[in-house]
N, CA, C and O atoms as a CHARMM CRD file, in Angstrom:
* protein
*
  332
    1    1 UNK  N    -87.66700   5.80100 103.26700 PROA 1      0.00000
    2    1 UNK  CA   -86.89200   4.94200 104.11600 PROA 1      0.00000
    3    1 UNK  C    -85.91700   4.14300 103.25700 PROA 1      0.00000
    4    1 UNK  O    -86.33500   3.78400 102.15600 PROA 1      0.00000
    5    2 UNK  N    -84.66900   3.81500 103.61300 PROA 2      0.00000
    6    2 UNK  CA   -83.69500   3.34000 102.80400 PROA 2      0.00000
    7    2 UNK  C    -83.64600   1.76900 102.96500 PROA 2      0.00000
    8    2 UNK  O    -83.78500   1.36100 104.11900 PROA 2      0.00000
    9    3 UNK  N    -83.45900   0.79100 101.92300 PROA 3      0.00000
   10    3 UNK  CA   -83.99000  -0.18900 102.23400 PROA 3      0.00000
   11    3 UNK  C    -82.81100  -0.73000 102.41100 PROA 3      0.00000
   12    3 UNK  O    -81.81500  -0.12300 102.01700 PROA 3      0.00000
   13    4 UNK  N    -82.66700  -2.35900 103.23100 PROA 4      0.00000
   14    4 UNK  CA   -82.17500  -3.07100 103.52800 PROA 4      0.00000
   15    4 UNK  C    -80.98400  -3.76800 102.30700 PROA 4      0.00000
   16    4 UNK  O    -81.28000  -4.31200 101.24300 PROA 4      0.00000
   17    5 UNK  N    -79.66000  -3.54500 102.85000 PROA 5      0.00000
   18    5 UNK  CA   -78.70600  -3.77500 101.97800 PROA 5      0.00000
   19    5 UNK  C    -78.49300  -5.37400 102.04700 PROA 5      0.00000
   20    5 UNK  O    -78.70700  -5.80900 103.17900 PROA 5      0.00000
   21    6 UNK  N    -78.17900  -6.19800 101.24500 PROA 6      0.00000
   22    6 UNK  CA   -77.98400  -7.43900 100.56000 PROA 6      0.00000
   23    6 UNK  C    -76.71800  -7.95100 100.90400 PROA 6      0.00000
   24    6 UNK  O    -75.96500  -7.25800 101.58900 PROA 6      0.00000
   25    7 UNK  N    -76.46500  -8.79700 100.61500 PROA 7      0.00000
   26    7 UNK  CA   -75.26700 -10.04200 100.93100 PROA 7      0.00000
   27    7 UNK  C    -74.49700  -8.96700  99.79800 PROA 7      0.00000
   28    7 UNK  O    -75.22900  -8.62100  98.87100 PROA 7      0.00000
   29    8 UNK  N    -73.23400  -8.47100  99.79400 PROA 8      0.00000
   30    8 UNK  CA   -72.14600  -8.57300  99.16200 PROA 8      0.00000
   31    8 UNK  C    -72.86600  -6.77000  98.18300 PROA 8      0.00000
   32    8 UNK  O    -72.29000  -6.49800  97.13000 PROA 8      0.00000
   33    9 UNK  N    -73.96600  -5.83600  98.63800 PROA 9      0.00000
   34    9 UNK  CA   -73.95600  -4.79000  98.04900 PROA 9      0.00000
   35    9 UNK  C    -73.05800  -3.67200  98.34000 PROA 9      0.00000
   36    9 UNK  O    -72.48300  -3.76800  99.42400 PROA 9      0.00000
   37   10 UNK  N    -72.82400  -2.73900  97.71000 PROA 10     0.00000
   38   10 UNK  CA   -71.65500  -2.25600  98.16600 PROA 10     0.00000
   39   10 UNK  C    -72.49700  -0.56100  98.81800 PROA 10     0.00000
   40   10 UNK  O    -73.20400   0.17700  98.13300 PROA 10     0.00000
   41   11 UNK  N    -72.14600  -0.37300 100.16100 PROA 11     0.00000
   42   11 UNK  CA   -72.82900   1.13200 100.50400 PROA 11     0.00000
   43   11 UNK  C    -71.64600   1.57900 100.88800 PROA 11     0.00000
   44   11 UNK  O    -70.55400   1.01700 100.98100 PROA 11     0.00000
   45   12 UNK  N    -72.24600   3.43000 101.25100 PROA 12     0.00000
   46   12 UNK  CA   -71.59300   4.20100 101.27100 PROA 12     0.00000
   47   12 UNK  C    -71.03100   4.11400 102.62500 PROA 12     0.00000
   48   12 UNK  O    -71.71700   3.62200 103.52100 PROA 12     0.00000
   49   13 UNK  N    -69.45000   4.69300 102.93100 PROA 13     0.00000
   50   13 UNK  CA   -69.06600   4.66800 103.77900 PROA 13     0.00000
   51   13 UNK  C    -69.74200   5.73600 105.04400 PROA 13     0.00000
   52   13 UNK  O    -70.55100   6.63500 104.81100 PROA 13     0.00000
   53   14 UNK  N    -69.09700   5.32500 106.63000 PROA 14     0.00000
   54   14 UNK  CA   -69.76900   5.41100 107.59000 PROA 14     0.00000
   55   14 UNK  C    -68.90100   5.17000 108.97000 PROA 14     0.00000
   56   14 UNK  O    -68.06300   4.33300 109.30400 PROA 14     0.00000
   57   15 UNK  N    -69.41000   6.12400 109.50700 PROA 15     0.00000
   58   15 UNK  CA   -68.37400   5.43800 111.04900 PROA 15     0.00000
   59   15 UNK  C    -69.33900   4.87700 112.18100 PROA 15     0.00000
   60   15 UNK  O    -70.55400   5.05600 112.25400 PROA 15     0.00000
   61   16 UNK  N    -68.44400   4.08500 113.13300 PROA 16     0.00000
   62   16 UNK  CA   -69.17500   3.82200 113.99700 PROA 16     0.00000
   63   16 UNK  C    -67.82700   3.68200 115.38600 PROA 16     0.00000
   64   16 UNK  O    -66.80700   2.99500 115.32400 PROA 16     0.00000
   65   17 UNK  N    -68.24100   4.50200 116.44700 PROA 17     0.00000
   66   17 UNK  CA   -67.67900   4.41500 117.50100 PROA 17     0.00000
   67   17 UNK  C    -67.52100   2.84300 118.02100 PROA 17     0.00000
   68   17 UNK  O    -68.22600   1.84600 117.87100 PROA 17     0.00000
   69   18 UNK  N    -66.20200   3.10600 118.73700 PROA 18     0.00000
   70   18 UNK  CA   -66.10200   1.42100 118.91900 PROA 18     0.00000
   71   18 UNK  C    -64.45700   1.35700 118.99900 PROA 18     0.00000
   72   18 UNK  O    -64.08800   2.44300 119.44600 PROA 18     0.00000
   73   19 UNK  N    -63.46300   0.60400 118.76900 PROA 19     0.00000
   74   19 UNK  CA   -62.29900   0.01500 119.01500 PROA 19     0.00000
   75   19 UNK  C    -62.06900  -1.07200 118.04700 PROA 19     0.00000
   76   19 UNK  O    -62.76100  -1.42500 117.09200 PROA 19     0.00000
   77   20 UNK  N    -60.66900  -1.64100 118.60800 PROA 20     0.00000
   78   20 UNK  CA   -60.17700  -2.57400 118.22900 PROA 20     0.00000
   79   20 UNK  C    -59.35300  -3.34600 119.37700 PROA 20     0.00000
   80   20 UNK  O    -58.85900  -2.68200 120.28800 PROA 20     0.00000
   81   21 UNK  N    -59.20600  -4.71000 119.34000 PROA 21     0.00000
   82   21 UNK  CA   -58.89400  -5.31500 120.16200 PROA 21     0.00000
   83   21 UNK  C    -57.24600  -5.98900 119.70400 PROA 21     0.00000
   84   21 UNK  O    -57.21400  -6.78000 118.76100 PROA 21     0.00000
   85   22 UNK  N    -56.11700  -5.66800 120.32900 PROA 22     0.00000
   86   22 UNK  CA   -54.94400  -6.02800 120.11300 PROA 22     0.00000
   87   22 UNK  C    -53.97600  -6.55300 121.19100 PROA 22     0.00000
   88   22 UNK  O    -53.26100  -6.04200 122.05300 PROA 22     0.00000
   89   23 UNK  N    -54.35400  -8.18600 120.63300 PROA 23     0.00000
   90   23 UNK  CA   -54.17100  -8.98000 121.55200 PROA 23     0.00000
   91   23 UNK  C    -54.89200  -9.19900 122.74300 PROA 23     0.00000
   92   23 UNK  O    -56.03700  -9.60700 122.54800 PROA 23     0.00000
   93   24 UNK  N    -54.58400  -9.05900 123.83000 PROA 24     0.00000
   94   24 UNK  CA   -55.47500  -8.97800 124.93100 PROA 24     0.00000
   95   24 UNK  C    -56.21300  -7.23200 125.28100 PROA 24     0.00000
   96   24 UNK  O    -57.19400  -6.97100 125.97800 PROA 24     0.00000
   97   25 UNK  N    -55.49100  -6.46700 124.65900 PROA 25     0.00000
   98   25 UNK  CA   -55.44600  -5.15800 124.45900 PROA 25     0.00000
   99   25 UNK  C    -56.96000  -4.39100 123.71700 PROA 25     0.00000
  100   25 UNK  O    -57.30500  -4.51000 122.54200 PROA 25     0.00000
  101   26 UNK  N    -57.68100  -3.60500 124.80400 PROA 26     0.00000
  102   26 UNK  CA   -58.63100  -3.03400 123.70400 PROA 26     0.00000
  103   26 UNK  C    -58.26400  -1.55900 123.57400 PROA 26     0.00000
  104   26 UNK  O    -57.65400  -0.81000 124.33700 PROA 26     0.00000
  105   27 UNK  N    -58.86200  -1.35500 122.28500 PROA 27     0.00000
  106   27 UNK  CA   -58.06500   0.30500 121.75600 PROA 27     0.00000
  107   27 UNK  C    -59.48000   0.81300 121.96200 PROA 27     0.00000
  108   27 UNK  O    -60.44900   0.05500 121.99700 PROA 27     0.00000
  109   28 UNK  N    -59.54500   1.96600 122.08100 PROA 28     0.00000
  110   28 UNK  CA   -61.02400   2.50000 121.83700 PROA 28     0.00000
  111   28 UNK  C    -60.54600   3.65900 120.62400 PROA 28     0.00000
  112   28 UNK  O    -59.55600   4.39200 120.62000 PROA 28     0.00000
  113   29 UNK  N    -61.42100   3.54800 119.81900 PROA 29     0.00000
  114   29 UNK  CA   -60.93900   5.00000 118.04600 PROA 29     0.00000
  115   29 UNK  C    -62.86700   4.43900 117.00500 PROA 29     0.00000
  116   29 UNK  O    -63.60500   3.47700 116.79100 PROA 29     0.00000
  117   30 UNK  N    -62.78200   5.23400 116.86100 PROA 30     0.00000
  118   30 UNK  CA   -63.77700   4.85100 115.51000 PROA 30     0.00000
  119   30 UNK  C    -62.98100   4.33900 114.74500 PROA 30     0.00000
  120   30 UNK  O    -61.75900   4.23300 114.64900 PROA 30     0.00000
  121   31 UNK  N    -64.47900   3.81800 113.83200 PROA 31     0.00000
  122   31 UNK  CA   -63.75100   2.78400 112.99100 PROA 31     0.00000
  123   31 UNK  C    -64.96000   3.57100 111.47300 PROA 31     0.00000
  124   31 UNK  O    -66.13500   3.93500 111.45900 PROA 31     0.00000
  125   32 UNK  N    -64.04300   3.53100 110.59400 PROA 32     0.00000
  126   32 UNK  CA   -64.87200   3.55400 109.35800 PROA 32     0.00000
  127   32 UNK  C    -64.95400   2.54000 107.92000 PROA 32     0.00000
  128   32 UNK  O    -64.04500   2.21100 107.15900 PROA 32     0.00000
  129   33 UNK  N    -66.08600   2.27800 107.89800 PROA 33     0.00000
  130   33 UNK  CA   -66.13000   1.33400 106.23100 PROA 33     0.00000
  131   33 UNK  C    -65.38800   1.58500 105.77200 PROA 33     0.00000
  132   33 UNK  O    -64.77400   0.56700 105.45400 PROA 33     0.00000
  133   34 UNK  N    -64.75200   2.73500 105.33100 PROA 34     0.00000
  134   34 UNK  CA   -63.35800   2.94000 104.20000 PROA 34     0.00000
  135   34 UNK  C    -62.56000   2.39600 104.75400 PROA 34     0.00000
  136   34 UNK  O    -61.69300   2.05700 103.94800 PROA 34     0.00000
  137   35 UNK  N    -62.20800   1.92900 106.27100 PROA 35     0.00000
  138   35 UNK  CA   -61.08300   1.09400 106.19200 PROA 35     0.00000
  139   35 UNK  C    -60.84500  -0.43700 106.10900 PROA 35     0.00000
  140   35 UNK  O    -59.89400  -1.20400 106.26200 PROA 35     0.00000
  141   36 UNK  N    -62.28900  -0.52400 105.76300 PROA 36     0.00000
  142   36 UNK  CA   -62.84200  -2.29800 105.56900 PROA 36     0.00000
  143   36 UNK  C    -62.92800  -2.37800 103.78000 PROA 36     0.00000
  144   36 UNK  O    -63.08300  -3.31300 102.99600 PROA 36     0.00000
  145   37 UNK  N    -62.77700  -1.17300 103.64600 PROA 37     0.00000
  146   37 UNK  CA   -63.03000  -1.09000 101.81900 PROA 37     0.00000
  147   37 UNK  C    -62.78900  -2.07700 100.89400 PROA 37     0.00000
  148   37 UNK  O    -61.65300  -1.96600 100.43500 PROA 37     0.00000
  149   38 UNK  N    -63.72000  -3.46000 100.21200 PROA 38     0.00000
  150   38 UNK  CA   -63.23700  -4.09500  99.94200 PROA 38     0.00000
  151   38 UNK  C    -62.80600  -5.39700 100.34900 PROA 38     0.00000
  152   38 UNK  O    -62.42200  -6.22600  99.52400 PROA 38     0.00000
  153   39 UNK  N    -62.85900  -5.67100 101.86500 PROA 39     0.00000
  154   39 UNK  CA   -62.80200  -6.71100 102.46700 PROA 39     0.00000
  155   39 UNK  C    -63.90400  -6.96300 103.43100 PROA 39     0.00000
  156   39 UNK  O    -64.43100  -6.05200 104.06900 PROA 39     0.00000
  157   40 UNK  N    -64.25500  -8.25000 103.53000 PROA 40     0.00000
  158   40 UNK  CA   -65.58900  -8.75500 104.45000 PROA 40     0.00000
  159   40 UNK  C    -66.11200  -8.18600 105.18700 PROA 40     0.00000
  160   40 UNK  O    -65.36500  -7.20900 105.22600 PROA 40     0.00000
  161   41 UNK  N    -67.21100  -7.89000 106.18800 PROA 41     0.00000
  162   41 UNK  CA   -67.42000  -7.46500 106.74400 PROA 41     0.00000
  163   41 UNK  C    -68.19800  -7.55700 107.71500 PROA 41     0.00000
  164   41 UNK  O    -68.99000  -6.71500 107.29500 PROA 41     0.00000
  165   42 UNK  N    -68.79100  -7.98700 108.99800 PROA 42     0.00000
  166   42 UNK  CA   -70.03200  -8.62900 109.45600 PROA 42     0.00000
  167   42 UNK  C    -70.63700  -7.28300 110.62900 PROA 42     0.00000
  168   42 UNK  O    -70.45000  -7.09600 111.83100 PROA 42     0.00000
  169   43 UNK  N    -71.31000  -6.63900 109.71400 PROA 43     0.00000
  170   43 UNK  CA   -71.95400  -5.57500 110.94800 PROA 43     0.00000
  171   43 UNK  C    -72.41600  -6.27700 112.31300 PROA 43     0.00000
  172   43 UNK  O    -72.82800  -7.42800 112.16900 PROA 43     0.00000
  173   44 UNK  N    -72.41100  -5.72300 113.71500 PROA 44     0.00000
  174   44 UNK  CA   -72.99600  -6.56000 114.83800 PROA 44     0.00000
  175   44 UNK  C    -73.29800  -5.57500 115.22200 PROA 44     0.00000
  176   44 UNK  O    -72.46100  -4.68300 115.36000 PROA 44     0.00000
  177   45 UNK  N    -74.98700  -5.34700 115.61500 PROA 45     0.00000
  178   45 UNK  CA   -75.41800  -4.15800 116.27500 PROA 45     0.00000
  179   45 UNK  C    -76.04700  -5.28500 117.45100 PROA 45     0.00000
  180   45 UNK  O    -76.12600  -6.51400 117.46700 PROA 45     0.00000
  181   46 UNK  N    -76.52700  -3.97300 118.61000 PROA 46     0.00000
  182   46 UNK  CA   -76.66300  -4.48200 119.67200 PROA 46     0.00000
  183   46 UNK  C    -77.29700  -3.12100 120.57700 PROA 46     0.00000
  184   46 UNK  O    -76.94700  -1.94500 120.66400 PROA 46     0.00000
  185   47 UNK  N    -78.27500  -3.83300 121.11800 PROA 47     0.00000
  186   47 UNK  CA   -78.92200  -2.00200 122.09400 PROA 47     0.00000
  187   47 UNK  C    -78.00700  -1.77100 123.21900 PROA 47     0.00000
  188   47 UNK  O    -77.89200  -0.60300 123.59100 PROA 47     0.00000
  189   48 UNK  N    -77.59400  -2.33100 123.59100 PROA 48     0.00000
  190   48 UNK  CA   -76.59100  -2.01500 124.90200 PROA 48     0.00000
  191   48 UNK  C    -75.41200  -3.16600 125.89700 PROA 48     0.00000
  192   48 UNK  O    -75.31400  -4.37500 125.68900 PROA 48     0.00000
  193   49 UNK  N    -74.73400  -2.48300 126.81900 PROA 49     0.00000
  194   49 UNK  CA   -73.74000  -2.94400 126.97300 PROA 49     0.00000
  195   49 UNK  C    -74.57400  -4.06200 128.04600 PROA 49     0.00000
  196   49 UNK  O    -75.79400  -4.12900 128.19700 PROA 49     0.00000
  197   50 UNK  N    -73.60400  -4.83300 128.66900 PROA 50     0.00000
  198   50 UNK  CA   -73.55700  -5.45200 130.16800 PROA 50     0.00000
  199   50 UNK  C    -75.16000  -5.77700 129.78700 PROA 50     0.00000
  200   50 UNK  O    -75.79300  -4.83200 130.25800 PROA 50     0.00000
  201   51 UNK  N    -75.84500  -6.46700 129.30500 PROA 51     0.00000
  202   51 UNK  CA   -76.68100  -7.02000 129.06600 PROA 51     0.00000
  203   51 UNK  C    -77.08800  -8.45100 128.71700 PROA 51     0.00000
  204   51 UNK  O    -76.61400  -8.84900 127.65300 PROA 51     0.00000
  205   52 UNK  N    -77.59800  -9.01700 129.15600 PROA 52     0.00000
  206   52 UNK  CA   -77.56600 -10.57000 129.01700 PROA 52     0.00000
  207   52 UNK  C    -77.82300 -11.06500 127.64800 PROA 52     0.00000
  208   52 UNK  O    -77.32400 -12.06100 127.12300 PROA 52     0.00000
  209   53 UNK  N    -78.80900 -10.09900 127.06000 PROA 53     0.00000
  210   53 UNK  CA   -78.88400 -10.63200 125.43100 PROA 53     0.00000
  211   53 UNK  C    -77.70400 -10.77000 124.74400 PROA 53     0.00000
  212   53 UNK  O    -77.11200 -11.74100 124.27200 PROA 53     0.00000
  213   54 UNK  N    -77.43100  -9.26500 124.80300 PROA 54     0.00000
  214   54 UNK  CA   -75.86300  -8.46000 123.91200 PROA 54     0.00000
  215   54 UNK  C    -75.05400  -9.15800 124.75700 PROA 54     0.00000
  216   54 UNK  O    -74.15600  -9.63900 124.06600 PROA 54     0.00000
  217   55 UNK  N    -74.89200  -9.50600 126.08000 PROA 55     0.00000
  218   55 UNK  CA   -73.45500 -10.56700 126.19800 PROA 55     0.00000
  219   55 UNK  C    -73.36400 -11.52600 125.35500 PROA 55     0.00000
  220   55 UNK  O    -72.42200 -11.77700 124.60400 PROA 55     0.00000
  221   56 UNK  N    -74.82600 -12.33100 125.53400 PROA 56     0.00000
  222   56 UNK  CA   -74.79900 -14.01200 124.74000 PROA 56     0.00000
  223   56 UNK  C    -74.36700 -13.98400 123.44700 PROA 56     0.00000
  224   56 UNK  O    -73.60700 -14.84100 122.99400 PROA 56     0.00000
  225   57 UNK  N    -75.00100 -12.61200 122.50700 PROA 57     0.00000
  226   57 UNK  CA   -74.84300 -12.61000 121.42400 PROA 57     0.00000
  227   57 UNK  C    -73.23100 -12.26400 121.13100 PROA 57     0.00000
  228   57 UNK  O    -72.53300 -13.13700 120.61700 PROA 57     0.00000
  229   58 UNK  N    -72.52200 -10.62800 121.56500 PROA 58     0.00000
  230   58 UNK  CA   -71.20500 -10.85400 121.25700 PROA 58     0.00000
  231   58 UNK  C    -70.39900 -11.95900 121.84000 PROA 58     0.00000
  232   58 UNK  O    -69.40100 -12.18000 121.15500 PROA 58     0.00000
  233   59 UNK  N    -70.53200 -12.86700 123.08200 PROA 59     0.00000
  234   59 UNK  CA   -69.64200 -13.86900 123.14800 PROA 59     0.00000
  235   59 UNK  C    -69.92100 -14.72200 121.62600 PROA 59     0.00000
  236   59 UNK  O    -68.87100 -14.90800 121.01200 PROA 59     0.00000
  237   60 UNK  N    -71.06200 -15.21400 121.00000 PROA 60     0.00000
  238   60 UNK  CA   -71.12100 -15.69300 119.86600 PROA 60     0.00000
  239   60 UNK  C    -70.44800 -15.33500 118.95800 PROA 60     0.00000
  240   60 UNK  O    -70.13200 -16.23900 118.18500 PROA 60     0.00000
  241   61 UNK  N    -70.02000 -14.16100 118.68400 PROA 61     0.00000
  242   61 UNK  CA   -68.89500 -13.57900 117.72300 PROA 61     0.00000
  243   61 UNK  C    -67.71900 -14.12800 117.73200 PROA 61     0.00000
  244   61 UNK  O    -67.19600 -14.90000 116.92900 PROA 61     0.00000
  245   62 UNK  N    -67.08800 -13.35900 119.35900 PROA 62     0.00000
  246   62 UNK  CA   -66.25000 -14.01400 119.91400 PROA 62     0.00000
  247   62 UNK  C    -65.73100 -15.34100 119.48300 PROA 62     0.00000
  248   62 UNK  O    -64.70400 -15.52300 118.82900 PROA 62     0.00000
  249   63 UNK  N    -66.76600 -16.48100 120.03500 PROA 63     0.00000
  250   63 UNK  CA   -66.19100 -17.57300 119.68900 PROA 63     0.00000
  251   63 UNK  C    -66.12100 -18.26600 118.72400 PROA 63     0.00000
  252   63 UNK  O    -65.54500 -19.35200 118.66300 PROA 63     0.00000
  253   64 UNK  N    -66.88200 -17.53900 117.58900 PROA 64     0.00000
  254   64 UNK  CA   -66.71700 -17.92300 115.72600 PROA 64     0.00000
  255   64 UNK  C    -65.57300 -17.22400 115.33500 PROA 64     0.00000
  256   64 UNK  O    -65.29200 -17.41400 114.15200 PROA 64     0.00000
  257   65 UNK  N    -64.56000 -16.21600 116.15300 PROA 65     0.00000
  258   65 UNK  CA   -63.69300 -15.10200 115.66600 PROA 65     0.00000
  259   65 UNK  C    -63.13800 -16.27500 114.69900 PROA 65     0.00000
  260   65 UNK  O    -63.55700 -16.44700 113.55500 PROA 65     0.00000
  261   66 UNK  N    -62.38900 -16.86200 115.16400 PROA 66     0.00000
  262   66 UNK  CA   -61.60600 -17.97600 114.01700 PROA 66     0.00000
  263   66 UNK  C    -61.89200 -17.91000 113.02200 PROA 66     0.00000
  264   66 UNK  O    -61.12100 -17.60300 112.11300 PROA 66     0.00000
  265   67 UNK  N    -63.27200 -18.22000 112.86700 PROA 67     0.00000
  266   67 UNK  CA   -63.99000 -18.55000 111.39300 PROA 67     0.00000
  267   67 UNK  C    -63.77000 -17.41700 110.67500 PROA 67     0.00000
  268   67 UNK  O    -63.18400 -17.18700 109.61700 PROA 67     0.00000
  269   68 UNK  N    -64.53000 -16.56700 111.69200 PROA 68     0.00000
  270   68 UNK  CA   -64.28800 -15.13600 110.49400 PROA 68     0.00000
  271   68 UNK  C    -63.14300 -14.45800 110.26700 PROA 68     0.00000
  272   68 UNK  O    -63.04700 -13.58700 109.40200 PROA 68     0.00000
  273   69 UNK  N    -62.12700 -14.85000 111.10000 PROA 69     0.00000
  274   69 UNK  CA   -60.75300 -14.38200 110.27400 PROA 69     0.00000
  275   69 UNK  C    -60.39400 -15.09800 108.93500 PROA 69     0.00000
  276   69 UNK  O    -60.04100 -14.73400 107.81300 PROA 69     0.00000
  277   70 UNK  N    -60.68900 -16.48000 109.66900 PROA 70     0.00000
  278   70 UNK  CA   -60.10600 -17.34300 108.36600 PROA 70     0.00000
  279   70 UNK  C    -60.63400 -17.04800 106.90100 PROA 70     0.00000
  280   70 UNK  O    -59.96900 -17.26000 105.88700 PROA 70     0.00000
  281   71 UNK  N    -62.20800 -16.41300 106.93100 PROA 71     0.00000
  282   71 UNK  CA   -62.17100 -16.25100 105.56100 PROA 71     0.00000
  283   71 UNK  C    -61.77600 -15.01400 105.27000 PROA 71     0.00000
  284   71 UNK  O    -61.96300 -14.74600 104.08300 PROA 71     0.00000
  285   72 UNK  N    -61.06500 -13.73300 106.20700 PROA 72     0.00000
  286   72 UNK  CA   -61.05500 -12.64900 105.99700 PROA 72     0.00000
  287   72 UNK  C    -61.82200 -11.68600 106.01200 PROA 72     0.00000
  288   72 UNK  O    -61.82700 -10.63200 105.37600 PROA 72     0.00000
  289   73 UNK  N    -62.94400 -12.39700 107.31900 PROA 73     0.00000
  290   73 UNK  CA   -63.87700 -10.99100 107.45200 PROA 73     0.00000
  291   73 UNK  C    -63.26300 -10.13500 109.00700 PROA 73     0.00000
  292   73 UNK  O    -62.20000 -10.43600 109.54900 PROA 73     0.00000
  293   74 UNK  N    -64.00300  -9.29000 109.39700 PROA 74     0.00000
  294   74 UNK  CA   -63.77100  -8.58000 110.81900 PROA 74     0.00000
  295   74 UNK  C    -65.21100  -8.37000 111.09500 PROA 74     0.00000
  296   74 UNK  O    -66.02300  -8.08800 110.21400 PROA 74     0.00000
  297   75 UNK  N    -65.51100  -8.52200 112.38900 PROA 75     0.00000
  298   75 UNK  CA   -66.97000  -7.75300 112.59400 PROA 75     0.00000
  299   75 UNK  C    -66.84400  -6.35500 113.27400 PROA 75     0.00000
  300   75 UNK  O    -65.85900  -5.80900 113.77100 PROA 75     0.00000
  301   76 UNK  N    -68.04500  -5.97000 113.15700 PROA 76     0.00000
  302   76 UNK  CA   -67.72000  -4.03500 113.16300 PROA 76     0.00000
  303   76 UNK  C    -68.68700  -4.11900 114.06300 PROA 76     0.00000
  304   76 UNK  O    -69.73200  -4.37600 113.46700 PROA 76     0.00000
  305   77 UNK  N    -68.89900  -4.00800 115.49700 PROA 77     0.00000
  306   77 UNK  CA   -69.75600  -3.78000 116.57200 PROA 77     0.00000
  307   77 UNK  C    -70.29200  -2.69600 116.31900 PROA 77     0.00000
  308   77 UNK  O    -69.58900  -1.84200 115.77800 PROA 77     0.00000
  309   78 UNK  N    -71.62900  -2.40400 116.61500 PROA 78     0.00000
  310   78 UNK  CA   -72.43300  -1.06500 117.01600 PROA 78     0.00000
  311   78 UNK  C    -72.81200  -0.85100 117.88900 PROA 78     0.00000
  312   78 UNK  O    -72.31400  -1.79600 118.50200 PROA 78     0.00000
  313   79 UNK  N    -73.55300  -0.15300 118.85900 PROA 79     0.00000
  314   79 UNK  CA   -74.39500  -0.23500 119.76400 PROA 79     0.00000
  315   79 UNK  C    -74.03800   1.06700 121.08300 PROA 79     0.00000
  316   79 UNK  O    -73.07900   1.83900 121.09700 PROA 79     0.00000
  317   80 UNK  N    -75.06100   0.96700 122.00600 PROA 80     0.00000
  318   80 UNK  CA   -74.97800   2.09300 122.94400 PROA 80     0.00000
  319   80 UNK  C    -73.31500   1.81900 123.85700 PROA 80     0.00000
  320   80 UNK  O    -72.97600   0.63600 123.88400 PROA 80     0.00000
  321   81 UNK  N    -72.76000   2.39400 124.25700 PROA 81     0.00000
  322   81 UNK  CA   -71.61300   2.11700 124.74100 PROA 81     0.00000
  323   81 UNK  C    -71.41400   2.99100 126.14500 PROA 81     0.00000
  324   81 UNK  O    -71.88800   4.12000 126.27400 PROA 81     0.00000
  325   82 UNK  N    -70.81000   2.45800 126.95800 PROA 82     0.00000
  326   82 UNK  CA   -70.22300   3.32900 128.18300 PROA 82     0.00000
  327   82 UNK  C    -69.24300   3.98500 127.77800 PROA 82     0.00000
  328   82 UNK  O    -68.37900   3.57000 127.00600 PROA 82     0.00000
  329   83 UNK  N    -69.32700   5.33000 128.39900 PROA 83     0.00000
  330   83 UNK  CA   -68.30400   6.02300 128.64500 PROA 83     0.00000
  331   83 UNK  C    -67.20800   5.76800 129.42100 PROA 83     0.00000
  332   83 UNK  O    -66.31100   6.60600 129.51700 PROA 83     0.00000
């Protein structure tokens, strides 16, 4: 079993289905570590959509986004997704 990666270790790249949001605009594309290569990063996994946990928790993202731009991170959502 592969163990649990650390504050600031560096792993191998990886995709994860998902988007990007531009402006009010969401894109839907995978996204891969190589294109975070080097800059911050805050994985956010989550078991599923329209869910009261996974709402509470990504609105929490959401409303730290500020923060984490400001130091130059992005968060990289995971999780089960609708078609």
């Amino acid at each position: 079993m592969a163990s649990v990666p650390e504050i600031a270790d560096i792993v191998g790249d990886f995709c994860l289905r998902g988007g990007h949001r531009d402006g009010e605009t969401f894109h839907r594309r995978d996204q891969t570590l190589g294109e975070r290569r080097g800059k911050p990063l805050v994985p956010v996994f989550h078991p599923g959509d329209d869910t009261p946990v996974c709402t509470a928790q990504l609105c929490s993202y959401s409303d730290g986004l500020d923060q984490l731009q400001s130091a130059g991170a992005a968060p990289a959502c995971a999780g089960r997704f609708s078609s």
